[in-house]
DSSP file (Angstrom, degrees, kcal/mol; ACC not computed):
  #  RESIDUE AA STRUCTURE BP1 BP2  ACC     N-H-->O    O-->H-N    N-H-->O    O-->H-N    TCO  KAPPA ALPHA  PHI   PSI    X-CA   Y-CA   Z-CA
    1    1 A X              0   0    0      0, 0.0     2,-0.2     0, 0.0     0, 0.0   0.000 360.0 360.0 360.0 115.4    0.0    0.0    0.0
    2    2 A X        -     0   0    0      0, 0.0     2,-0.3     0, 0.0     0, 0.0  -0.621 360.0-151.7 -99.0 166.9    1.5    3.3   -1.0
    3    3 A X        -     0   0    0     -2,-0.2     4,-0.0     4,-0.0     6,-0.0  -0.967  22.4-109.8-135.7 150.4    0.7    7.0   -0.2
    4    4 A X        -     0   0    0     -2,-0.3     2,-0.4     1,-0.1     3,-0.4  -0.328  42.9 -95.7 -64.2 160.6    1.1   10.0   -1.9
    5    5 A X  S    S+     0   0    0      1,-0.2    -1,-0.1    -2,-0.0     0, 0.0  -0.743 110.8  32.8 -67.9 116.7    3.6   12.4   -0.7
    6    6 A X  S    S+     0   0    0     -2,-0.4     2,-0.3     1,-0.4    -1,-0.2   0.891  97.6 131.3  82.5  42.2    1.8   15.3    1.8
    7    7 A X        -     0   0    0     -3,-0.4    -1,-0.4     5,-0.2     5,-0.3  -0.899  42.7-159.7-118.1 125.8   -0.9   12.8    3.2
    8    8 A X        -     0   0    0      3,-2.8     2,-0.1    -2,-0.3     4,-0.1   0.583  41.0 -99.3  12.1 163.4   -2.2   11.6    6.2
    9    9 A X  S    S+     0   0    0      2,-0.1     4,-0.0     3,-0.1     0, 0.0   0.642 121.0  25.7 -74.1 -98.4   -3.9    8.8    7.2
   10   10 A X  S    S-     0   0    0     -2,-0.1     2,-0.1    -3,-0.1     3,-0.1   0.699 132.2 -43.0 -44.8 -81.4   -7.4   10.5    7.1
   11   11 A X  S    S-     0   0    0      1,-0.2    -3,-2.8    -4,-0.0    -2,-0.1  -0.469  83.5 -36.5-146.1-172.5   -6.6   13.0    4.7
   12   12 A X        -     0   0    0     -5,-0.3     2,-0.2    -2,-0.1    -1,-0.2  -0.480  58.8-114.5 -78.5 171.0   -4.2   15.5    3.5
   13   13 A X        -     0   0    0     -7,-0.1     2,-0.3    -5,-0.1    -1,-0.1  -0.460  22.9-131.0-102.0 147.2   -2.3   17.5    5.8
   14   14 A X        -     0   0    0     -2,-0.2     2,-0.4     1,-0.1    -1,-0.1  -0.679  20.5-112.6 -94.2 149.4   -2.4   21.1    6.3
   15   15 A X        -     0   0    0     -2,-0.3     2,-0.3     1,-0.0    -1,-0.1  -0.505  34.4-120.5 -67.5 139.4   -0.1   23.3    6.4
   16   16 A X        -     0   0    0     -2,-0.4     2,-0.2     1,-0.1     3,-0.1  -0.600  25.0-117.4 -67.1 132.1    0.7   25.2   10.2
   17   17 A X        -     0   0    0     -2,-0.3    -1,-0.1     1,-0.1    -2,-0.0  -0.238  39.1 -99.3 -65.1 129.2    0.5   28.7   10.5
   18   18 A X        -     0   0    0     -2,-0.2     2,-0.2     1,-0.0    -1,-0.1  -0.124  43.5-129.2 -49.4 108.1    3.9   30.1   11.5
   19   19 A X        -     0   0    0     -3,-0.1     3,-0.1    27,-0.0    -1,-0.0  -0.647  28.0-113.0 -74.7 140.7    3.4   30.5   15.6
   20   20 A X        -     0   0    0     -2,-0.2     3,-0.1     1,-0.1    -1,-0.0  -0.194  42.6 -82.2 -46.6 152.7    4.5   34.2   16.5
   21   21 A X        -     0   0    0      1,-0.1     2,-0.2    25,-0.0    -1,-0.1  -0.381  55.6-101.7 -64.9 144.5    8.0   34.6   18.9
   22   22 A X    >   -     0   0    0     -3,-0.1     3,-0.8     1,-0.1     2,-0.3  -0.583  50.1 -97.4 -66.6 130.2    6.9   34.0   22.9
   23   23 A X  T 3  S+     0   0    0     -2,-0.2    78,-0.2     1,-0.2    43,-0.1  -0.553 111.5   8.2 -65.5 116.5    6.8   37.7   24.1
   24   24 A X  T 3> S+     0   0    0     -2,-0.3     4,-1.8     3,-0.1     5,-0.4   0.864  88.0 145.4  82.3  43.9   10.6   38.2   25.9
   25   25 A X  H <>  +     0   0    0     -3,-0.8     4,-1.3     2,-0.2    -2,-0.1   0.823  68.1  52.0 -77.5 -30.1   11.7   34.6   24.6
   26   26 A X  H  > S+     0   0    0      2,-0.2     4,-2.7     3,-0.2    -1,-0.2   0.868 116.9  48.7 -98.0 -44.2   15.5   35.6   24.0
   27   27 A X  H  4 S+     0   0    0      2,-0.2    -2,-0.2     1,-0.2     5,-0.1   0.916 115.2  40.8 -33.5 -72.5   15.1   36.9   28.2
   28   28 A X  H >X S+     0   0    0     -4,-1.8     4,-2.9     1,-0.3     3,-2.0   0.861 114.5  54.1 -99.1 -60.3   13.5   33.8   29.3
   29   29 A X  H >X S+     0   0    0     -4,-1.3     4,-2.6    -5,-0.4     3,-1.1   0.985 115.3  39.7 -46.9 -64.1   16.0   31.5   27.0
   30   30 A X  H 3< S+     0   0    0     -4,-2.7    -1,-0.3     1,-0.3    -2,-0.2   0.520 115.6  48.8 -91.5  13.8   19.0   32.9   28.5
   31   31 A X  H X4 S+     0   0    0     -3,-2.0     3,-0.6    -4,-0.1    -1,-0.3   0.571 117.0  42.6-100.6 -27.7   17.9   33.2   31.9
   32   32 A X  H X< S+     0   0    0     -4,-2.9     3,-1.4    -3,-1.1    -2,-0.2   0.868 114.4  52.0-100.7 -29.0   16.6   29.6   31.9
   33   33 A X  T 3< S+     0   0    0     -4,-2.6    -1,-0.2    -5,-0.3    -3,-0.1  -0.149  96.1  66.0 -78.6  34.1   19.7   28.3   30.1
   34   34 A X  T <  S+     0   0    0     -3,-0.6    -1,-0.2    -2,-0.2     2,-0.2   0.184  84.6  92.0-132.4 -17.7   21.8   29.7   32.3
   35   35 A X  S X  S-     0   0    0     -3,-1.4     3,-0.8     1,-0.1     2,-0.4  -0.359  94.0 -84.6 -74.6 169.5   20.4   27.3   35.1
   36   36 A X  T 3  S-     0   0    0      1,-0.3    -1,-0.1    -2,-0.2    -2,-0.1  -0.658 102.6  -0.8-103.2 149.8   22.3   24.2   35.5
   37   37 A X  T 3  S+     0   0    0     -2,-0.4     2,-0.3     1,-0.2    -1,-0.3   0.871  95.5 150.8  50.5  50.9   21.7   20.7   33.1
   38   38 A X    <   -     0   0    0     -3,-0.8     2,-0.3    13,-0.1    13,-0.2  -0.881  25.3-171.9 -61.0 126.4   18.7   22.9   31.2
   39   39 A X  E     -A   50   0A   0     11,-1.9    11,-0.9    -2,-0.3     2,-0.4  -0.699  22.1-130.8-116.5-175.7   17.9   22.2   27.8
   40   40 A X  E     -A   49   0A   0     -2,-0.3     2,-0.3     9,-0.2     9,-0.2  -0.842  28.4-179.9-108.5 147.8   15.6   23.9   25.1
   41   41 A X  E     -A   48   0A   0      7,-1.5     7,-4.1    -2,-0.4     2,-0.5  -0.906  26.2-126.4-129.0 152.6   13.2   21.4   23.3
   42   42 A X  E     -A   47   0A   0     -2,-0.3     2,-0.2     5,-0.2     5,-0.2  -0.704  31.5-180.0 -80.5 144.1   10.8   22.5   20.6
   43   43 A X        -     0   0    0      3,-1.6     5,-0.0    -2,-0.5    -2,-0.0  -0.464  42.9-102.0-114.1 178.7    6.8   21.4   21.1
   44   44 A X  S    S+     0   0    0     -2,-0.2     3,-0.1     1,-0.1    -2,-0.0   0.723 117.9  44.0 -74.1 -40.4    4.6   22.1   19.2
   45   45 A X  S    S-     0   0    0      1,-0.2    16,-0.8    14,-0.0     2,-0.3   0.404 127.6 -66.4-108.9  -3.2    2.5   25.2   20.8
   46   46 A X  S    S-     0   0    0     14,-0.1    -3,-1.6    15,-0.1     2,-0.5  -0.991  82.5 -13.3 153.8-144.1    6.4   26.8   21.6
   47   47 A X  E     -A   42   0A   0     -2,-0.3    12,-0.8    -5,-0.2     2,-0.3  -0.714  50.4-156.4-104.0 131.7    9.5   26.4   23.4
   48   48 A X  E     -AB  41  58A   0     -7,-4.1    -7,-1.5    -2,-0.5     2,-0.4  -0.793   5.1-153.5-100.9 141.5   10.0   23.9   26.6
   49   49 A X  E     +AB  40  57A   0      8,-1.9     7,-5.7    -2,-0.3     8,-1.3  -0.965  22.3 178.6 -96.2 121.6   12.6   24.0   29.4
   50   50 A X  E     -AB  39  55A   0    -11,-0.9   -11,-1.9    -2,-0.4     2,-0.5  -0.702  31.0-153.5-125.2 133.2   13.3   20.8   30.8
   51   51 A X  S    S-     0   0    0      3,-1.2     2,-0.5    -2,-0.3    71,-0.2  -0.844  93.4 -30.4-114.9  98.9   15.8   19.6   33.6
   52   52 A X  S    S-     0   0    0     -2,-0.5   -13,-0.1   -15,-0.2    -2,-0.1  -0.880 124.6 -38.4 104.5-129.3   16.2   16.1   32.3
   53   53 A X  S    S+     0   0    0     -2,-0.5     2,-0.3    -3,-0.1    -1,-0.2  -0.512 127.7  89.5-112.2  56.6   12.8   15.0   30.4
   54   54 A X  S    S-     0   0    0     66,-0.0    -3,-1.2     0, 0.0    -1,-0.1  -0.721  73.1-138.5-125.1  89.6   10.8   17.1   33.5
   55   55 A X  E     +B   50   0A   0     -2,-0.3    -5,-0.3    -5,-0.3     3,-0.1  -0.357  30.6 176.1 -90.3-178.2   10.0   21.2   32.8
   56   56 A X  E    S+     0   0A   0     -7,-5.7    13,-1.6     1,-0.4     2,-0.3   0.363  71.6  31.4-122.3 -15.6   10.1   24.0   34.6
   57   57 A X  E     +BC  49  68A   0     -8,-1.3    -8,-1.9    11,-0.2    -1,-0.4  -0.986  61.8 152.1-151.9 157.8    9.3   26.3   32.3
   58   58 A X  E     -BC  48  67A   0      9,-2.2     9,-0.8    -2,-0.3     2,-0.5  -0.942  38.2-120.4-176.7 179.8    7.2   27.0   28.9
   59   59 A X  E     - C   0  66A   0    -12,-0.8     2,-1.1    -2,-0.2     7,-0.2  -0.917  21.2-158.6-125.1 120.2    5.3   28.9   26.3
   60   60 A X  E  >> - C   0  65A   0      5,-2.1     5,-1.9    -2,-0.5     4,-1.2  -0.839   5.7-164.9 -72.8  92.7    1.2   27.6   25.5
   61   61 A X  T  45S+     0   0    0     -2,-1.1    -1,-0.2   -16,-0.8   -15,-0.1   0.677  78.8  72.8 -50.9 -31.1    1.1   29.1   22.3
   62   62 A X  T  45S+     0   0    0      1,-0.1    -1,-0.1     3,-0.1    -3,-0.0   0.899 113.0  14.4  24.5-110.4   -2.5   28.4   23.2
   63   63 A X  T  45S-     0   0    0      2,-0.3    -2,-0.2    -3,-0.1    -1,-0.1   0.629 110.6-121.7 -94.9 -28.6   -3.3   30.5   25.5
   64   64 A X  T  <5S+     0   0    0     -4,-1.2     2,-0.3     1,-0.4    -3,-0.2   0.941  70.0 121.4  72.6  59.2    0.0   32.7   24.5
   65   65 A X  E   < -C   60   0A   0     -5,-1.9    -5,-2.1    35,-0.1    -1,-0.4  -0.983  65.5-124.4-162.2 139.3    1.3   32.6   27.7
   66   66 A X  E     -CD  59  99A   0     33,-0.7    33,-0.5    -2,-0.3    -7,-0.2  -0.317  30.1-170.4 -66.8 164.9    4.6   31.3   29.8
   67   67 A X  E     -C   58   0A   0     -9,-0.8    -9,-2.2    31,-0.2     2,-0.3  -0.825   4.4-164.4-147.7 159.9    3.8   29.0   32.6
   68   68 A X  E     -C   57   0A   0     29,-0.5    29,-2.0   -11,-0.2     2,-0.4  -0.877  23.6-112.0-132.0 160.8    6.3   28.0   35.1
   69   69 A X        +     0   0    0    -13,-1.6     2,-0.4    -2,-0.3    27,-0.3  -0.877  44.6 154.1 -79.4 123.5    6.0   25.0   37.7
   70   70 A X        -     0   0    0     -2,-0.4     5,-0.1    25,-0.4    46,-0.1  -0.998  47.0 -86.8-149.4 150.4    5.7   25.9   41.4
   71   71 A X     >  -     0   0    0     -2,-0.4     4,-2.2     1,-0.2    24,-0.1  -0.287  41.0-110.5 -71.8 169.1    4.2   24.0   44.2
   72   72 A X  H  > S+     0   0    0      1,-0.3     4,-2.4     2,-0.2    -1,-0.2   0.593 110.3  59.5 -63.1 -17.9    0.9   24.4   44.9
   73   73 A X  H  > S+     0   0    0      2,-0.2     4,-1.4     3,-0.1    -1,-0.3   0.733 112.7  47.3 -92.4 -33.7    0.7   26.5   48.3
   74   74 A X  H >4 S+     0   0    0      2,-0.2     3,-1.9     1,-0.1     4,-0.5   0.891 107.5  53.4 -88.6 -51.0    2.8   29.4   46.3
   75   75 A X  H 3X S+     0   0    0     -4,-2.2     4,-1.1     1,-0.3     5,-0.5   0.745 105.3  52.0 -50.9 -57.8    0.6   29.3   43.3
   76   76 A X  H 3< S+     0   0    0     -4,-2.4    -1,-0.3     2,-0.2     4,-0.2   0.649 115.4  43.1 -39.8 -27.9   -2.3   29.8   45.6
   77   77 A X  T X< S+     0   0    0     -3,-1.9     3,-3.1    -4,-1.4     4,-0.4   0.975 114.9  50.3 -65.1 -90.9   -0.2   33.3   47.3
   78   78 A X  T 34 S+     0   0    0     -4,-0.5     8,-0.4     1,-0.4    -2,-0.2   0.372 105.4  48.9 -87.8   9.8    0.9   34.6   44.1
   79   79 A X  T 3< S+     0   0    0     -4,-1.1    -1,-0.4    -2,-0.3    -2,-0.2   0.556 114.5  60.1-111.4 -25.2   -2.6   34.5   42.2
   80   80 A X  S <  S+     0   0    0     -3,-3.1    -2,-0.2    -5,-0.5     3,-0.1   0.993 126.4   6.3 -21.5 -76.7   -3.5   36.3   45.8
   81   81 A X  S    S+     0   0    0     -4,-0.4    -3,-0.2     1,-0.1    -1,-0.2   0.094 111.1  89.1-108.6   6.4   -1.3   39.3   45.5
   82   82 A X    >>  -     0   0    0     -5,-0.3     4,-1.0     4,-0.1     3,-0.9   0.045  62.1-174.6-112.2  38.4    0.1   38.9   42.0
   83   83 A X  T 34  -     0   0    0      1,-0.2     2,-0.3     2,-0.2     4,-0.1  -0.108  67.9  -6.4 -82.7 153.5   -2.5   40.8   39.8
   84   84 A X  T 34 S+     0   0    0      2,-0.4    -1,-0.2    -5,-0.1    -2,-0.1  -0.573 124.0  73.7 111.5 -82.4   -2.3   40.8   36.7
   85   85 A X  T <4 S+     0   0    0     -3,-0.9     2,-0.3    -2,-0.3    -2,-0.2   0.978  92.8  51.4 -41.4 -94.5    0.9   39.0   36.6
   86   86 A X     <  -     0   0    0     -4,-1.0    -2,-0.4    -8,-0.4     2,-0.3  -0.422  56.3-175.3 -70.6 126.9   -0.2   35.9   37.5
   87   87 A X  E     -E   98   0B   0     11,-2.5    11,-2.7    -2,-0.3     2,-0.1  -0.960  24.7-131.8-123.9 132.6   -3.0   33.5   36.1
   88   88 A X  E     -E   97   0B   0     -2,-0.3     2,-0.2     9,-0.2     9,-0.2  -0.515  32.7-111.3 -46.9 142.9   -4.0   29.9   37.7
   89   89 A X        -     0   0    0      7,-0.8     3,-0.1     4,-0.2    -1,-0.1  -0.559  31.2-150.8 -87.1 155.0   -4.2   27.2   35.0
   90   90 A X  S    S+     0   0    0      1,-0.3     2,-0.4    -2,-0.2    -1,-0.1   0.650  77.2  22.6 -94.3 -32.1   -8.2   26.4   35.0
   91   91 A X  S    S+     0   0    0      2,-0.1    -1,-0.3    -3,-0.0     2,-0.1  -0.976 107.4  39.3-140.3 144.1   -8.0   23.0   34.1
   92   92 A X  S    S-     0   0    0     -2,-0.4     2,-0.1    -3,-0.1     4,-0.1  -0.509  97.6 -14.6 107.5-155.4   -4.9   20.3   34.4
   93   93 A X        -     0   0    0     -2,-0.1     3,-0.5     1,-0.1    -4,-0.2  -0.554  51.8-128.8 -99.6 162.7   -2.6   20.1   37.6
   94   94 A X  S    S+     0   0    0      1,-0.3    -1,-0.1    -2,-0.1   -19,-0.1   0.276  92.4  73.2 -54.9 -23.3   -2.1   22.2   40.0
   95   95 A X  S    S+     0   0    0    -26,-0.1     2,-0.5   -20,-0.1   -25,-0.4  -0.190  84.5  83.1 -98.7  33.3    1.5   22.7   40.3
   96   96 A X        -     0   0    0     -3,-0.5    -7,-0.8   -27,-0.3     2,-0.3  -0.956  54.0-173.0-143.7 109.2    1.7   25.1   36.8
   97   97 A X  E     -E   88   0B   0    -29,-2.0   -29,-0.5    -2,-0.5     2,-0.4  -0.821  24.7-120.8-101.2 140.4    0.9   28.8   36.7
   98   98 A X  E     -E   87   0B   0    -11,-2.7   -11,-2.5    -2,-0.3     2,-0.3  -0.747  27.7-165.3 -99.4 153.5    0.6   31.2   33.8
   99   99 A X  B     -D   66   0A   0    -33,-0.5   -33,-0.7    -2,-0.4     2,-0.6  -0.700  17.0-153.0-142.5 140.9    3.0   34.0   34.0
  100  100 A X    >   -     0   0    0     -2,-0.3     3,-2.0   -35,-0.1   -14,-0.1  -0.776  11.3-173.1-146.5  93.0    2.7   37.4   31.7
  101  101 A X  G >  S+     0   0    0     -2,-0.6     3,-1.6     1,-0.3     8,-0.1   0.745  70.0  91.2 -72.8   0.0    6.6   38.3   31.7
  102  102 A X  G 3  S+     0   0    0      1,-0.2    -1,-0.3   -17,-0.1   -78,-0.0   0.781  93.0  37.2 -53.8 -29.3    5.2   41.6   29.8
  103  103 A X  G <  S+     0   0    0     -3,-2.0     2,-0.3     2,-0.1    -1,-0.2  -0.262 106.2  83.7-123.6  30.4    4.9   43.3   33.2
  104  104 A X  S <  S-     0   0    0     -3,-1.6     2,-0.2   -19,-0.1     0, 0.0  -0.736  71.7-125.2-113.9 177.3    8.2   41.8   35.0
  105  105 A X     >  -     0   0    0     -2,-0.3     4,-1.6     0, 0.0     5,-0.1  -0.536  38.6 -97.2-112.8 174.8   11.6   43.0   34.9
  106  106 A X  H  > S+     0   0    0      1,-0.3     4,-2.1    -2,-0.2     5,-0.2   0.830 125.2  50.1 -77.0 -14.6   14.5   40.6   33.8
  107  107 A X  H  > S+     0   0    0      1,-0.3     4,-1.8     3,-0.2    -1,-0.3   0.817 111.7  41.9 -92.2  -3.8   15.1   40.1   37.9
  108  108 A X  H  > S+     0   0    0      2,-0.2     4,-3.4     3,-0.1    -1,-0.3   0.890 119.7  48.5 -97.7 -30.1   11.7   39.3   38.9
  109  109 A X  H  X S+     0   0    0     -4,-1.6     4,-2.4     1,-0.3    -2,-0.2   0.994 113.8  47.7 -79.2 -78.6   11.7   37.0   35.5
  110  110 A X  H >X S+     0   0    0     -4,-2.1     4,-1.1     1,-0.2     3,-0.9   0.781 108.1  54.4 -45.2 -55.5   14.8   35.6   36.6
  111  111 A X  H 3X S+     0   0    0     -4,-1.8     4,-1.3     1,-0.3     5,-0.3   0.912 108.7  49.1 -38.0 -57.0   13.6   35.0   40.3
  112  112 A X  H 3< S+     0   0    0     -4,-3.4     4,-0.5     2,-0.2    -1,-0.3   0.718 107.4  49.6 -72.2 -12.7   10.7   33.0   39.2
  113  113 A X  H X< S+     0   0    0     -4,-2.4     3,-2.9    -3,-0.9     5,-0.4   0.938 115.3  55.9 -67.7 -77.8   12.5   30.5   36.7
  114  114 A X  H 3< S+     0   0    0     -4,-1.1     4,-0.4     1,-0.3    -2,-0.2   0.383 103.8  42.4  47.6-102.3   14.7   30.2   39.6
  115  115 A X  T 3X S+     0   0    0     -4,-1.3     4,-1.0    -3,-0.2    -1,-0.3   0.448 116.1  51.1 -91.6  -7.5   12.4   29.3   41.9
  116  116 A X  H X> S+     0   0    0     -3,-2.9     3,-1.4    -4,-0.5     4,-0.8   0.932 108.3  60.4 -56.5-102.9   10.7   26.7   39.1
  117  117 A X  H >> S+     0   0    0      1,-0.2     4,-2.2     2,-0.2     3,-1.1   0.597 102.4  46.7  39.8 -93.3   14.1   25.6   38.8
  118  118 A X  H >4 S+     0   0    0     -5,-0.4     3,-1.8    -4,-0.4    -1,-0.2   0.936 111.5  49.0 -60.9 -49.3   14.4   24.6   42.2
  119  119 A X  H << S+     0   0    0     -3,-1.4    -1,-0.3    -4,-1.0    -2,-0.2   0.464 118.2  35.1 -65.9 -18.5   11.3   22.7   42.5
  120  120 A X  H << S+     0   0    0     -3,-1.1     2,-0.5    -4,-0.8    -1,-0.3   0.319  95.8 100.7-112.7  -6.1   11.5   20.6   39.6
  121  121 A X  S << S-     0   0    0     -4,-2.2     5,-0.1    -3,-1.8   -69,-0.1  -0.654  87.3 -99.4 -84.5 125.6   15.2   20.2   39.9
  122  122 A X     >  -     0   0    0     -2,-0.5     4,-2.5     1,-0.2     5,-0.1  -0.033  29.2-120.3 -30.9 154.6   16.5   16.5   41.6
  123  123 A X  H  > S+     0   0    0      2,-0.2     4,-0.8     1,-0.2     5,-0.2   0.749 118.6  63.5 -74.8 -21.4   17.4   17.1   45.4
  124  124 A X  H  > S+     0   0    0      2,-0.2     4,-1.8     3,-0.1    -1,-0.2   0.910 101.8  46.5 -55.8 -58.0   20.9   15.8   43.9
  125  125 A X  H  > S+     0   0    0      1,-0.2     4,-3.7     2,-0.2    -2,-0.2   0.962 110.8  51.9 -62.3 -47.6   21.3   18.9   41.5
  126  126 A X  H  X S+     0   0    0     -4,-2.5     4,-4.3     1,-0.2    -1,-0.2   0.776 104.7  53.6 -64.9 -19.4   20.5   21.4   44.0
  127  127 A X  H  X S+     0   0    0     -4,-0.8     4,-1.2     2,-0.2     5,-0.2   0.659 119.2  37.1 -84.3 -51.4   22.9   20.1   46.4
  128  128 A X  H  X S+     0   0    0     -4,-1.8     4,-1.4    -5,-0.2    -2,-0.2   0.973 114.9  50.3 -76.8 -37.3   25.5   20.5   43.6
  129  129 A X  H >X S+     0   0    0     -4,-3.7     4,-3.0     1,-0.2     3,-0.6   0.995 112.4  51.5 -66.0 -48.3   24.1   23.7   42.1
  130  130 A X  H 3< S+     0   0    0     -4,-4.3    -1,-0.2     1,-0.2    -3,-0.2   0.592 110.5  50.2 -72.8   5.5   24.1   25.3   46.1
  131  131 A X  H >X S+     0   0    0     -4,-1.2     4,-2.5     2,-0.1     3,-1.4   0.776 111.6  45.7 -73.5 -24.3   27.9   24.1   46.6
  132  132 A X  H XX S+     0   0    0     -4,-1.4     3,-1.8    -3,-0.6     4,-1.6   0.987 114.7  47.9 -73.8 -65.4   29.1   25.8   43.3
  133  133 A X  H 3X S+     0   0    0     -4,-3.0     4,-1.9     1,-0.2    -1,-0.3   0.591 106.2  54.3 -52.4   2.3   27.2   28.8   44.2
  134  134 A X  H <> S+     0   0    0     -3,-1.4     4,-1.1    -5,-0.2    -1,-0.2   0.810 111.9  47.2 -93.8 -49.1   28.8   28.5   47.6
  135  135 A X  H XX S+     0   0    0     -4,-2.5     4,-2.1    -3,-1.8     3,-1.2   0.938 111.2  56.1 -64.1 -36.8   32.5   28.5   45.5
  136  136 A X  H 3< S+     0   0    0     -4,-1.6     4,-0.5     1,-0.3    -2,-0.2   0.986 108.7  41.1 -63.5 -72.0   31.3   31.4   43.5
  137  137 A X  H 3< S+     0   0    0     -4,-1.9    -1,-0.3     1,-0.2    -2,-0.2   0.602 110.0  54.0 -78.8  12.4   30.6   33.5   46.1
  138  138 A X  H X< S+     0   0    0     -3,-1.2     3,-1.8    -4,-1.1    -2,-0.2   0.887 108.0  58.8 -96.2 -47.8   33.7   32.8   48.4
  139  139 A X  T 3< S+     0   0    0     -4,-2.1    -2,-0.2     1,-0.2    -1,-0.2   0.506 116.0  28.6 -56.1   2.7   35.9   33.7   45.3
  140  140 A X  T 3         0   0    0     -4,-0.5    -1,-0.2    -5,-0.2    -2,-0.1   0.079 360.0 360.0-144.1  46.8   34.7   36.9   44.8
  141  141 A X    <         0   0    0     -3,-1.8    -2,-0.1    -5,-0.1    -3,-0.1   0.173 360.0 360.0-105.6 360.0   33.9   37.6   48.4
């Protein structure tokens, strides 16, 4: 059984419309690849940041919005106090918040990968990443 070239199963395929850049994307890339054993992978709906196969950080081309991982007791606090900023996901788990980095600065940006980061990171990595940072700062202490 052959197929044409540009088919399906069902039917032919369409082409995808060209998804727009994630608003502050080249920020958020070099702030999150700047964490240790991060990688980039591409999805479908935009770009993932992954420690191992788990992320911490990404863009719903979706909804067209970052979300970042955090446990569940700060999502509930920062969809408190955070308005605006911060959106609860509606449907799906609990530990993922949507993020609108249009109204952060690169440190507040940088805090919250961060603290994503930590939470999704093995107890192993942090334990390595807070000795390095420990050498860091005694060498330019």
């Amino acid at each position: 059984m052959s197929r044409a070239r540009g088919r399906g199963i069902i039917g032919p395929m369409k082409a995808s419309p060209r998804m727009k850049r994630p608003p502050k994307y080249e920020l958020v890339k070099e702030l999150a690849l700047a964490l240790p054993q991060v990688r980039e992978e591409g999805h479908r709906f935009g770009p993932w940041f992954n420690i191992g196969k788990r992320p911490f950080a990404l863009y719903w081309g979706k909804s067209g919005s970052w979300m970042i991982r955090l446990p569940p007791d700060h999502i509930m606090m920062l969809v408190a106090v955070g308005a605006g900023v911060f959106r609860p996901m509606r449907n799906g788990s609990p530990f993922w918040i949507y993020i609108d980095v249009e109204n952060m600065d690169k440190a507040m940006i940088r805090d919250y990968l961060g603290a994503s980061w930590k939470h999704t990171a093995p107890k192993l990595l942090q334990k390595g990443a807070a000795r390095d940072e420990d050498e860091v700062g005694e060498a330019f202490a």
